[in-house]
C-alpha distance (Angstrom), angle and dihedral (degrees) to the residues before:
residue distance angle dihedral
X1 . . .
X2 3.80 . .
X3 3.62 117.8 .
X4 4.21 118.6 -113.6
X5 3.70 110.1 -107.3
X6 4.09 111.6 -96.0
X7 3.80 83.7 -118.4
X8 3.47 94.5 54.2
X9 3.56 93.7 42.6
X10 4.05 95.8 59.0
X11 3.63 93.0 49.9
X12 3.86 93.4 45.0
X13 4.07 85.6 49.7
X14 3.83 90.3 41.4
X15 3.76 83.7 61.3
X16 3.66 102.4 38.7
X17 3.44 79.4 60.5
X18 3.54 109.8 48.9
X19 3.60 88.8 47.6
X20 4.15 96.8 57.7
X21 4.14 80.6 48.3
X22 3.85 100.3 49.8
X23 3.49 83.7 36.5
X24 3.79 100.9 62.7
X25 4.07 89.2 35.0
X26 3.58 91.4 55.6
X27 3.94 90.8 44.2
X28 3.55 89.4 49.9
X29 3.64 105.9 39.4
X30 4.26 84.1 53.4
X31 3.34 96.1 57.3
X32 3.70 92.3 46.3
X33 3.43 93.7 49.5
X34 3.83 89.1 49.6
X35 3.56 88.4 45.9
X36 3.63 89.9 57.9
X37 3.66 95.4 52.0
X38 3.83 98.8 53.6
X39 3.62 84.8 50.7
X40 4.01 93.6 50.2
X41 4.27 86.3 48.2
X42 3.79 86.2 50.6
X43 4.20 93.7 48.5
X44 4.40 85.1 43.2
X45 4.42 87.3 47.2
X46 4.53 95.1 44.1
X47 4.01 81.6 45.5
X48 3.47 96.4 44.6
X49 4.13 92.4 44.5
X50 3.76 87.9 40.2
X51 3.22 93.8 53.4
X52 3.94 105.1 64.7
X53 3.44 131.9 50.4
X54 3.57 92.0 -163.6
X55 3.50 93.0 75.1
X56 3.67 92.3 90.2
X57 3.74 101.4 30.0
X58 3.71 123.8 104.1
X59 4.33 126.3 -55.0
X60 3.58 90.8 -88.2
X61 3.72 96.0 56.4
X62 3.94 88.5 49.0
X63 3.76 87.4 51.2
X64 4.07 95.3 55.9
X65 3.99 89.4 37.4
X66 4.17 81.3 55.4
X67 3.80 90.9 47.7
X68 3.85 93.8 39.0
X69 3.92 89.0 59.4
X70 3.87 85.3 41.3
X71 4.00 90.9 65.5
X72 3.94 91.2 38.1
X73 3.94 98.9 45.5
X74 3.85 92.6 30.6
X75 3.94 125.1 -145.1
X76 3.82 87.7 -18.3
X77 3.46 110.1 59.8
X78 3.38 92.3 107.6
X79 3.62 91.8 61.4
X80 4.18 85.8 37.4
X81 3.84 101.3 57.5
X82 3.58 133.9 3.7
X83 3.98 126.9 -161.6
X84 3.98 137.7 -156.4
X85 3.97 127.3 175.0
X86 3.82 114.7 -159.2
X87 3.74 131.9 -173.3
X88 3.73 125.0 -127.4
X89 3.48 92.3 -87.6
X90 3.62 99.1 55.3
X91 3.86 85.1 -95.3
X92 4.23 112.8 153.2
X93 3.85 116.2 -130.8
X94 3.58 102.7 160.5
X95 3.96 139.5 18.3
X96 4.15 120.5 175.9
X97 3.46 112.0 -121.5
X98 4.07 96.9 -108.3
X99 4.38 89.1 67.0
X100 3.77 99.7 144.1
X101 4.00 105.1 -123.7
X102 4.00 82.7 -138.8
X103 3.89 87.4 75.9
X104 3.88 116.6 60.7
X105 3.61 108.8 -142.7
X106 3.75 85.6 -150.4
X107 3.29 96.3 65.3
X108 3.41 95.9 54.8
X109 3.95 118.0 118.0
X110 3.74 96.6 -136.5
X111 4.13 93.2 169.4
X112 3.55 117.2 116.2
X113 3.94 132.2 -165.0
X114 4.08 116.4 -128.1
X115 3.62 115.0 -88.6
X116 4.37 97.1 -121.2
X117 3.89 77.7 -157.8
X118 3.60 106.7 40.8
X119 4.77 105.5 94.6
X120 3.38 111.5 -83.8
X121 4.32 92.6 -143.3
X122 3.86 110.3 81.7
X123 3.65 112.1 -131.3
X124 4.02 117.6 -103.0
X125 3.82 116.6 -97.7
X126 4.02 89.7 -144.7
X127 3.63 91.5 44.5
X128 3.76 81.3 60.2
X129 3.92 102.4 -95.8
X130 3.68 143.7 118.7
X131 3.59 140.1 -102.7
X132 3.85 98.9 -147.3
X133 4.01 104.7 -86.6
X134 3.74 105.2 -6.8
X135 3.86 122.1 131.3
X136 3.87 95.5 60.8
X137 3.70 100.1 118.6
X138 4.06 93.3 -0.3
X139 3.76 133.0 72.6
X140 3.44 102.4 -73.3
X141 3.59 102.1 -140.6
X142 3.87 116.0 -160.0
X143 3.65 97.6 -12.9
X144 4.15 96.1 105.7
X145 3.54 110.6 142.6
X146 3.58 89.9 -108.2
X147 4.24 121.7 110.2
X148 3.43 132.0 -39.9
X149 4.00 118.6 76.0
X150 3.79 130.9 -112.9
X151 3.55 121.7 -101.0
X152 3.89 105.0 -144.3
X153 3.88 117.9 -159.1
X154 3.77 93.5 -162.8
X155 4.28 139.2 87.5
X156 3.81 98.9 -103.9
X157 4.28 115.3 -132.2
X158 3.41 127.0 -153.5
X159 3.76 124.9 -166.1
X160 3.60 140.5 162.5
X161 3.50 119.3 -129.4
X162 4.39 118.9 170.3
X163 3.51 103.0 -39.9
X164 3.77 102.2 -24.6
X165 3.44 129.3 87.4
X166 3.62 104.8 -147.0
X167 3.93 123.1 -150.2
X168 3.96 124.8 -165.3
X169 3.58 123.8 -159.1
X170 4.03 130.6 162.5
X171 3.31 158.8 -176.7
X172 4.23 121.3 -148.8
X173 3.72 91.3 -89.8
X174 3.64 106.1 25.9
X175 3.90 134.2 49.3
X176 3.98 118.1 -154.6
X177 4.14 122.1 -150.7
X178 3.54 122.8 -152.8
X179 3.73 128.5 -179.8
X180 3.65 131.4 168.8
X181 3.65 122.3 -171.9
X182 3.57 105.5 -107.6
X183 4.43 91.2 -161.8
X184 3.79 83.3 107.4
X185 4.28 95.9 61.6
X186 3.62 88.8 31.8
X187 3.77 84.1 64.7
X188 2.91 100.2 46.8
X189 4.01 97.6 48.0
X190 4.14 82.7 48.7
X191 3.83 86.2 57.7
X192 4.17 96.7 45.0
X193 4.01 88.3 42.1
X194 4.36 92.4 49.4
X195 4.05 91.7 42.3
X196 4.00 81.4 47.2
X197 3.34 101.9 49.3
X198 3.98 88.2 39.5
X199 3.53 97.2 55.6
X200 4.20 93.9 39.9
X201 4.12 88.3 76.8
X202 3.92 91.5 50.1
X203 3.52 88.4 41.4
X204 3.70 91.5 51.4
X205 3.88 94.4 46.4
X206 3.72 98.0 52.7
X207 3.83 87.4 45.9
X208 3.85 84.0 58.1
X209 3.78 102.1 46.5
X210 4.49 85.0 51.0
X211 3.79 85.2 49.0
X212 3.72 85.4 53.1
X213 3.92 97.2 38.8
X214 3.92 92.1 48.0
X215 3.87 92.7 42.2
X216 3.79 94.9 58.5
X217 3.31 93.2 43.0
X218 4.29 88.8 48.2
X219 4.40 79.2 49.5
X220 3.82 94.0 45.1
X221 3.91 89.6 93.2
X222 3.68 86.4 47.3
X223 3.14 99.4 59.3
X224 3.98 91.2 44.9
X225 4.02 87.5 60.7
X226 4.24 86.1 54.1
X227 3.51 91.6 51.6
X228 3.48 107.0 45.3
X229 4.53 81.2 39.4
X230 3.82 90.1 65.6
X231 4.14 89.0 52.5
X232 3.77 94.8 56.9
X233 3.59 99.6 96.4
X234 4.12 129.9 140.3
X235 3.40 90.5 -80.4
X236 3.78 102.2 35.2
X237 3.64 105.1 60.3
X238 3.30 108.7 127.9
X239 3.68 86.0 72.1
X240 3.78 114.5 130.5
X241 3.70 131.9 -172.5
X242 3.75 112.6 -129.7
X243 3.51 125.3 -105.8
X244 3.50 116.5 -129.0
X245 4.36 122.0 -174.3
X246 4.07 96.7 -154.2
X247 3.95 96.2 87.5
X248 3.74 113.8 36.7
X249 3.76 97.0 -155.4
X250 3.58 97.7 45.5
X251 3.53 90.8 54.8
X252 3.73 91.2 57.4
X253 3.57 91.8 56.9
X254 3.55 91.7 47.5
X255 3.71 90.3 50.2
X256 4.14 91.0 49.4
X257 3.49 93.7 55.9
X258 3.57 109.0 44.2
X259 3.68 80.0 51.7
X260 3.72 91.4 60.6
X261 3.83 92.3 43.3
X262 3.99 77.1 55.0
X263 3.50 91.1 59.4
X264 3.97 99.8 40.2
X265 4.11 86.7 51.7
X266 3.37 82.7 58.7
X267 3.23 107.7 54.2
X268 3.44 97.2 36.8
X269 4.04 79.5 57.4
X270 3.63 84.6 58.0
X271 3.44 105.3 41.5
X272 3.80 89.4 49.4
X273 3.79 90.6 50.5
X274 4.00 94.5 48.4
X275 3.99 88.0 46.6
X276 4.25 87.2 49.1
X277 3.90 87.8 51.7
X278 4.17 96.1 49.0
């Protein structure tokens, strides 16, 4: 088998390199970036949950929450946001219309831990509060889905299941569901990963054609030492190879050999001499 060129060689190598780096940057910097975005869909859902009280008031508040997102999110909200409210035993009492049928609300782990940070003293019902999920069959008293924000006693989770990202958020008696389609971020990622992996070929080609450039330049010297080589002959030995000061080690070489083309003239000088004499 016949051995790759050295110039070839650095400029495949110069590649093979580049490629394993971009690669692992480009790896890297996606998951980042996807990282990010769950974590920007999980800030949006614990503001959105936070920001209603109504969440875990009675049916009817649900039902003008559901229409409320309706009028802001248009003809798909149901395909924008989903919602679930869960007693403390895992028990459903509410799903918005828009629940994808691919996720069983059943199977749902609706259990929170405490929050070790979240105020021990529960909020006054006359003062306008909430005592974690009550209101679902009762008056509801204060917990309209107008202002104020919930105060939720328990570690939120956040998940992704499909294409929702699903945030859980709670109080002691009630558990509150969040999803938001996550189609949106997922596009984008799709569009970030093709341009990616579009551009990594072009990359990768102009890194071999510098790696080729910068190699025959590296070889230029080289191939000065060849071509003055093939001139040395009995008759041409005063030949010399030029010195040249931009690559130190190169110029060494150089140095060494005309050196020992030095010597050679000289002996040949000698021998010619010694042979004139006899």
């Amino acid at each position: 088998m016949k051995a790759l060129p050295f110039r070839l060689k650095i400029a495949l190598l110069s590649t093979a390199i580049s490629g394993v780096v971009l690669a692992g940057f480009g790896t890297a910097a996606y998951f980042m970036i996807a990282r990010q975005k769950a974590e920007s869909l999980d800030t949006e859902i614990r503001s959105l949950g936070m920001r209603h009280r109504g969440w875990l008031a009675n049916r009817q508040a649900m039902q003008r929450i559901n229409e409320n997102l309706g009028f802001i999110l248009g003809d798909d909200s149901d395909e924008e946001v989903i919602l679930l409210i869960a007693d403390g035993n895992g028990t459903v009492l509410h799903v918005s219309p828009g629940w994808p049928k691919t996720l069983n609300p059943k199977t749902l782990n609706t259990r929170l831990e405490d929050d070790p940070k979240a105020p021990k003293d529960k909020p006054d019902e006359k003062a306008g509060g909430f005592r974690g999920g009550r209101g679902w069959g009762g008056p509801g008293r204060g917990m309209g889905p107008g202002g104020g924000q919930v105060s939720f006693t328990k570690t939120p989770r956040f998940l992704t299941t499909g294409a929702w990202r699903i945030g859980m958020m709670g109080t002691a008696d009630t558990t509150l569901v969040i999803g938001m389609n996550t189609r949106h971020a997922n596009a984008e990622l799709t569009q970030l990963r093709n341009g990616f992996l579009l551009a990594l070929p072009i990359s990768l080609a102009l890194v071999g054609i510098g790696g080729w450039i910068v190699a025959g330049r590296a070889l230029r010297p080289i191939r000065v030492i060849a071509d003055t080589a093939e001139q040395v002959t009995a008759s041409g030995l005063d030949q010399r190879i030029p010195v040249s000061d931009e690559d130190p080690e190169i110029a060494r070489v150089i140095l060494v050999l005309n050196r020992m083309m030095d010597r050679l003239e000289r002996s040949f000088q000698q021998a010619t001499r010694f042979s004139a004499d006899a």
